[in-house]
Backbone as CSV, one residue per row, in Angstrom:
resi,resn,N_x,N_y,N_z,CA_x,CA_y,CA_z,C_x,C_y,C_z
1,UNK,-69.192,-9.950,-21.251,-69.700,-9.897,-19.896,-71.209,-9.717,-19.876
2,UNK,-71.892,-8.951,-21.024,-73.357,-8.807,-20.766,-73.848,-10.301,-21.535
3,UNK,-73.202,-10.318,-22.384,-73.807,-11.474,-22.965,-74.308,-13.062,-22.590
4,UNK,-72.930,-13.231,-21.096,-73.941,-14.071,-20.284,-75.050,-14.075,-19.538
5,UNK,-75.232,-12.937,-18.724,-76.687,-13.724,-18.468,-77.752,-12.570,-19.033
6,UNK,-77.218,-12.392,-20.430,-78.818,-12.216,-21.057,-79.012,-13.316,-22.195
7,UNK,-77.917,-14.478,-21.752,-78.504,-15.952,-22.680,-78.970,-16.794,-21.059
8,UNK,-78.719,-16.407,-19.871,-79.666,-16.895,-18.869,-80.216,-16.586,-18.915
9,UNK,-80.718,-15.325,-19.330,-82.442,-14.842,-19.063,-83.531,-15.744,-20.000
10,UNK,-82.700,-15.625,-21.617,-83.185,-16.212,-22.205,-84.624,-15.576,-22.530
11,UNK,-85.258,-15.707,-23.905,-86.321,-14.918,-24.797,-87.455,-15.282,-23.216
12,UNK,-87.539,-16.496,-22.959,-88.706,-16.663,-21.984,-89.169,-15.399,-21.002
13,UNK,-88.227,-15.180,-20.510,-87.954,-14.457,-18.935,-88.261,-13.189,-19.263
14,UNK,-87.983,-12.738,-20.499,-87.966,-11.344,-21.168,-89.268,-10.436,-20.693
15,UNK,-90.231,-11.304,-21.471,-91.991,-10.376,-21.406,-92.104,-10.125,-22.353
16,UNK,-91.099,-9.664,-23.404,-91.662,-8.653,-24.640,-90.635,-8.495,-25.865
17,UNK,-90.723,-8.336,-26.645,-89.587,-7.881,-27.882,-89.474,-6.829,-27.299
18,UNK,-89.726,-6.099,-26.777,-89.160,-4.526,-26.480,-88.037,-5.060,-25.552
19,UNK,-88.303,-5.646,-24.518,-87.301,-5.930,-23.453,-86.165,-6.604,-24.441
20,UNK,-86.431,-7.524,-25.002,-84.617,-7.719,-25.917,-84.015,-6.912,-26.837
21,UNK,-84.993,-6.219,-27.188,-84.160,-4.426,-28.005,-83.599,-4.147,-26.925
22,UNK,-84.250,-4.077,-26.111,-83.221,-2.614,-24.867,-82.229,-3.528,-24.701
23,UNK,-82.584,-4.939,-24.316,-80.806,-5.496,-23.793,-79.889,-5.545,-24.995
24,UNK,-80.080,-5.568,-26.368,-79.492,-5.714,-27.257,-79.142,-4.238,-27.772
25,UNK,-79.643,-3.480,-27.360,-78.916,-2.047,-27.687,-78.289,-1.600,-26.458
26,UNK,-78.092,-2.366,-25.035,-77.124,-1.849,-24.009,-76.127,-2.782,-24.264
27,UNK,-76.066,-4.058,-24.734,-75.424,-5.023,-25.197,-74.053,-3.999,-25.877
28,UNK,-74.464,-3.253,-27.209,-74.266,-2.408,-28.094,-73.400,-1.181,-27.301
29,UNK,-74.130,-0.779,-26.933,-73.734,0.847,-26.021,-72.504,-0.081,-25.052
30,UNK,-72.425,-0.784,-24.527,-71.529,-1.627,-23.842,-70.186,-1.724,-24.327
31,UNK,-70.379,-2.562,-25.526,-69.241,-3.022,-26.564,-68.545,-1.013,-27.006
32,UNK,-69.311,-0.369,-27.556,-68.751,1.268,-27.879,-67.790,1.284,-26.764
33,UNK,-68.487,1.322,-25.168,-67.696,1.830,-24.006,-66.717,1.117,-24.021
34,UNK,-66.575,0.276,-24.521,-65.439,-0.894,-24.365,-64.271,-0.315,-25.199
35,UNK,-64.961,0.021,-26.598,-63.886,0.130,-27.421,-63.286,1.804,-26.741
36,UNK,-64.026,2.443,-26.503,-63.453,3.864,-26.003,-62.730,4.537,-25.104
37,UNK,-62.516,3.179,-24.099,-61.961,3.284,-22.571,-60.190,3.424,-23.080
38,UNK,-59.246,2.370,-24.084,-58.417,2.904,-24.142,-57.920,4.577,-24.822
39,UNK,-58.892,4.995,-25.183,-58.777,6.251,-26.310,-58.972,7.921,-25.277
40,UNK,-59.998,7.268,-23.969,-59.895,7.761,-23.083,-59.338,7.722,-21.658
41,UNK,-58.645,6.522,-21.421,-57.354,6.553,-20.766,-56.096,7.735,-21.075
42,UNK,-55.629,7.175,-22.293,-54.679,8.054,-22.935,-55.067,9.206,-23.256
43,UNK,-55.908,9.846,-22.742,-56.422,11.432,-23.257,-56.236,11.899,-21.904
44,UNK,-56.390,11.162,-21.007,-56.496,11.809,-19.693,-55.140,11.842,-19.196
45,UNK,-54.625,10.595,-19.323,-53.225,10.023,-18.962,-52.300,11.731,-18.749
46,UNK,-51.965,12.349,-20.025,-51.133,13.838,-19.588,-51.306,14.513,-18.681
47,UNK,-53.118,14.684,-18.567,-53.538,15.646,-17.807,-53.066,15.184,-16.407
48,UNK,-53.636,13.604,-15.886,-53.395,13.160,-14.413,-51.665,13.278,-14.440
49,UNK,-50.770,13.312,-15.436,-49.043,13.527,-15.165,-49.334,14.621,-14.699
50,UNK,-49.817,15.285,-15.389,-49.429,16.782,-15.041,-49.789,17.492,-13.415
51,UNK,-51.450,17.062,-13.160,-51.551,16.991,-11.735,-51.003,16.403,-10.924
52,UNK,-50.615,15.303,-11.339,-49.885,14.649,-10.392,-47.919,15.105,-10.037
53,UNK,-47.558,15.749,-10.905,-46.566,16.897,-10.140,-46.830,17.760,-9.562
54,UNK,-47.723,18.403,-10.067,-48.277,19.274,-9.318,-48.235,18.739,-7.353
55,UNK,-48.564,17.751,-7.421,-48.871,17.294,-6.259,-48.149,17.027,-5.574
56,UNK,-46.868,16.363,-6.548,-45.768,16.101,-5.752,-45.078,17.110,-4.774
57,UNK,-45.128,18.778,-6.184,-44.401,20.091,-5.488,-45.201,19.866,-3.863
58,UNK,-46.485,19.998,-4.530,-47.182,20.896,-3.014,-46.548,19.920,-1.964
59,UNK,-46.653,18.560,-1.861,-46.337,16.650,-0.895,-44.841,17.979,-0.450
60,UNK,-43.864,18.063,-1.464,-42.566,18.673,-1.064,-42.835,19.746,0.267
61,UNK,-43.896,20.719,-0.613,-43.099,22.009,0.023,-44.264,21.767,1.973
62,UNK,-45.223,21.017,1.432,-45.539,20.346,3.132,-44.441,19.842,3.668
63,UNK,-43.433,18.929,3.443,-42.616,18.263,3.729,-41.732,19.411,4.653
64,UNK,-41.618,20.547,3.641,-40.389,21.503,4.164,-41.605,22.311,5.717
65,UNK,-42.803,22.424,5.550,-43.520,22.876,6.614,-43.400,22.429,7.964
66,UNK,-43.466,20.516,7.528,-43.483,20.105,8.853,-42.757,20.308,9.384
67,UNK,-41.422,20.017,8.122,-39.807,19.885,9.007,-39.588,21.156,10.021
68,UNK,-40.034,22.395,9.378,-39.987,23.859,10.069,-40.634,23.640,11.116
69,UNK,-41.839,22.849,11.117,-42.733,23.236,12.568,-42.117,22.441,13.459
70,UNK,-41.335,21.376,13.121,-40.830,20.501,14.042,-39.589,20.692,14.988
71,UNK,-38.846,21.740,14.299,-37.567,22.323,14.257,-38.062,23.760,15.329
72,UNK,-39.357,24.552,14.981,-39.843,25.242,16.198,-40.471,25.011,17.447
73,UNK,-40.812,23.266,17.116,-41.791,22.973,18.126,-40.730,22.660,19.047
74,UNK,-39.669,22.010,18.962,-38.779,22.153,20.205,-37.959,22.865,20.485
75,UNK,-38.400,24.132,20.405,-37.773,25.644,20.961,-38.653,26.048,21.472
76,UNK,-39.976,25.749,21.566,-40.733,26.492,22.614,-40.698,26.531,23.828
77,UNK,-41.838,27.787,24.504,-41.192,27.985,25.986,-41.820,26.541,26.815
78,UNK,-42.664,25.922,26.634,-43.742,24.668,27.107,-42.291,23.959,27.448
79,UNK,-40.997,23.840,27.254,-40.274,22.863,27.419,-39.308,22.926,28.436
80,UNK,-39.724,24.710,28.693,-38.450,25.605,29.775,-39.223,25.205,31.483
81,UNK,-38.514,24.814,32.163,-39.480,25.086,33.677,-39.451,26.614,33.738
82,UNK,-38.931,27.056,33.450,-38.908,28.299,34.024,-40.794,28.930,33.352
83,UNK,-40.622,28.211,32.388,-41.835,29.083,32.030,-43.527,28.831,32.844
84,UNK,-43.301,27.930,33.577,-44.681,27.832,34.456,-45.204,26.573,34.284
85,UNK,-46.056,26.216,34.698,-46.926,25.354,34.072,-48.458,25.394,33.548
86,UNK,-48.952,26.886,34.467,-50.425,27.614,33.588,-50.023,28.025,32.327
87,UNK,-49.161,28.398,31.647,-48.348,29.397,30.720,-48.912,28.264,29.593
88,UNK,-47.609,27.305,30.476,-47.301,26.202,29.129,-48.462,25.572,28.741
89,UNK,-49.512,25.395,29.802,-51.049,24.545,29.081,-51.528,25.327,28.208
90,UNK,-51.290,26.935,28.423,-52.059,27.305,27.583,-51.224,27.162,26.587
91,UNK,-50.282,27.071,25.981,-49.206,27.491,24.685,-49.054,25.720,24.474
92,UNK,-49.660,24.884,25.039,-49.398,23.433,24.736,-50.962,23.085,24.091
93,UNK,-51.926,23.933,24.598,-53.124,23.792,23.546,-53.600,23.937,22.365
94,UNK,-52.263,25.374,22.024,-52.047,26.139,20.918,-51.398,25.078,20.198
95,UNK,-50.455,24.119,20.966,-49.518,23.988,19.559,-50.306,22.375,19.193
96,UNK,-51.572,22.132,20.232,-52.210,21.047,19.666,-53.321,21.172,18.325
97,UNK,-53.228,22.540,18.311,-54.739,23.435,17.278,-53.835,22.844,16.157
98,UNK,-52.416,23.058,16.115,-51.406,23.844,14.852,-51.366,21.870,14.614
99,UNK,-50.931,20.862,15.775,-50.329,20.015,15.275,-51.987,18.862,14.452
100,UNK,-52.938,19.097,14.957,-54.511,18.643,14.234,-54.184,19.612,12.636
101,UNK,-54.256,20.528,12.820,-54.360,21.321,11.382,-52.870,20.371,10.513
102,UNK,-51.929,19.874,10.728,-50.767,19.536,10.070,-51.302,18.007,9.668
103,UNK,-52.176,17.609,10.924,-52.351,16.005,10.586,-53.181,16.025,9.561
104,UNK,-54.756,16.869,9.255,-55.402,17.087,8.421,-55.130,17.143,7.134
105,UNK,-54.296,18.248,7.477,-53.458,18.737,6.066,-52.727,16.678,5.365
106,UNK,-52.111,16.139,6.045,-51.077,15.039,6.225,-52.540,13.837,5.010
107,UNK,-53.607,13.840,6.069,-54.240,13.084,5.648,-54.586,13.547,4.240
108,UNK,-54.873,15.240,3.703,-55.221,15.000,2.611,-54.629,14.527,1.648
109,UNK,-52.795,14.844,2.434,-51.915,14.781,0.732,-52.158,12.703,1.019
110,UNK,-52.317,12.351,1.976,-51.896,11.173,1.889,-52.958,10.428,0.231
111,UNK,-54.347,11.032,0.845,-55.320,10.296,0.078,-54.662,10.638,-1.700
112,UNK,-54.532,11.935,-1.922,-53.754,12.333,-3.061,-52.653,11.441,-3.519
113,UNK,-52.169,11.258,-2.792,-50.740,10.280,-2.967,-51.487,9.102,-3.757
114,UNK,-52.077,8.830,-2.567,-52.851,7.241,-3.258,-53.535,7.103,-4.601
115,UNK,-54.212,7.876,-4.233,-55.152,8.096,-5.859,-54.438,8.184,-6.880
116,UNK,-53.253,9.433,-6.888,-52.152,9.483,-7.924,-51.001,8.334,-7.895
117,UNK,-50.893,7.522,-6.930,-50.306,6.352,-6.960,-48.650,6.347,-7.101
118,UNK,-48.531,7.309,-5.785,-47.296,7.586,-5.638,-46.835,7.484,-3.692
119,UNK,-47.784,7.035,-3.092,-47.858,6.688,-1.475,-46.612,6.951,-0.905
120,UNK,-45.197,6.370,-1.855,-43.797,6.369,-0.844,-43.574,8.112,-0.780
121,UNK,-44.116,9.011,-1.610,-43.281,10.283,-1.059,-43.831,10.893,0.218
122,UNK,-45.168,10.246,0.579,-45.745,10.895,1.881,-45.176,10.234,2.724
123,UNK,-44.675,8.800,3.115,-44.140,8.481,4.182,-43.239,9.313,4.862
124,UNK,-42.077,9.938,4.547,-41.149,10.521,5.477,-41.969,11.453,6.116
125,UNK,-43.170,12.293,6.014,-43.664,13.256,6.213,-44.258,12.690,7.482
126,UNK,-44.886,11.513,7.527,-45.909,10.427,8.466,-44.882,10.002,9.674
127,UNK,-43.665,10.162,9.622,-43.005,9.489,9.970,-42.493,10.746,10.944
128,UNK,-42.229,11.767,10.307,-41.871,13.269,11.131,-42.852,13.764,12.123
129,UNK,-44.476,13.420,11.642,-45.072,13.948,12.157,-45.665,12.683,13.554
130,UNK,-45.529,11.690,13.352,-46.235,10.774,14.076,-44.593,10.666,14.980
131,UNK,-43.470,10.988,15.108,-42.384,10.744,16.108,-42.523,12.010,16.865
C-alpha cells in the first residue's frame, strides 16, 4: 500500500536523499506494523472476551431493571382518577426524570453492544422501553 505512490512520487518529486530515507524507513516501520497486527489482535482478543461478558451481565441485569420499572410504572397513582390531575403532573414529571435516565443508560449499553459486536441482546430491552 505505501509502495504505490511513493513509485508516483518518484526520486524527482522527492527534493532530497533525505526525503527517500524517511519514506523508505516508514515504508519499513509499515511492513513491522503489518507483521504485528495479528500477534496483537490475539493478545487482546481474551481480554475484549472477557469484557465483553462482563457486559453482557451488566446488558442482563439492566434488562431485569427495566422490566421492574415497567412492571411499577403501571401501578402508579398518575393512572388512578382518583388521584387528581395537579398530583399526577407532578409524579408524571418524576417518572419522566427516571424514564430519560433509563434511555441514557439504554443508549450506553447500546453503543457497548456494538463495539463488542453483540447488538441482538440489547434489542428486547429497546423494545420494552420504546412500547
Amino acid at each position: 500500500q505505501v509502495k504505490e505512490p511513493l513509485g508516483e512520487l518518484g526520486p524527482s518529486t522527492m527534493g532530497s536523499a533525505k526525503k527517500k530515507a524517511q519514506l523508505e524507513e516508514i515504508e519499513e516501520l509499515w511492513e513491522t506494523v503489518l507483521e504485528a497486527a495479528p500477534l496483537v489482535k490475539a493478545s487482546v482478543q481474551t481480554i475484549q472476551d472477557v469484557e465483553g461478558e462482563r457486559i453482557k451481565k451488566d446488558i442482563e441485569e439492566f434488562a431485569v431493571k427495566v422490566r421492574e420499572f415497567r412492571k411499577d410504572f403501571t401501578e402508579r397513582k398518575f393512572f388512578k382518577f382518583e388521584n387528581g390531575w395537579d398530583s399526577s403532573y407532578t409524579e408524571l414529571d418524576g417518572a419522566l426524570v427516571e424514564i430519560s435516565g433509563l434511555s441514557e443508560e439504554l443508549n450506553k449499553f447500546k453503543r457497548l453492544a456494538d463495539i463488542f459486536e453483540f447488538p441482538e441482546v440489547i434489542v428486547p430491552i429497546t423494545e420494552t422501553i420504546n412500547n
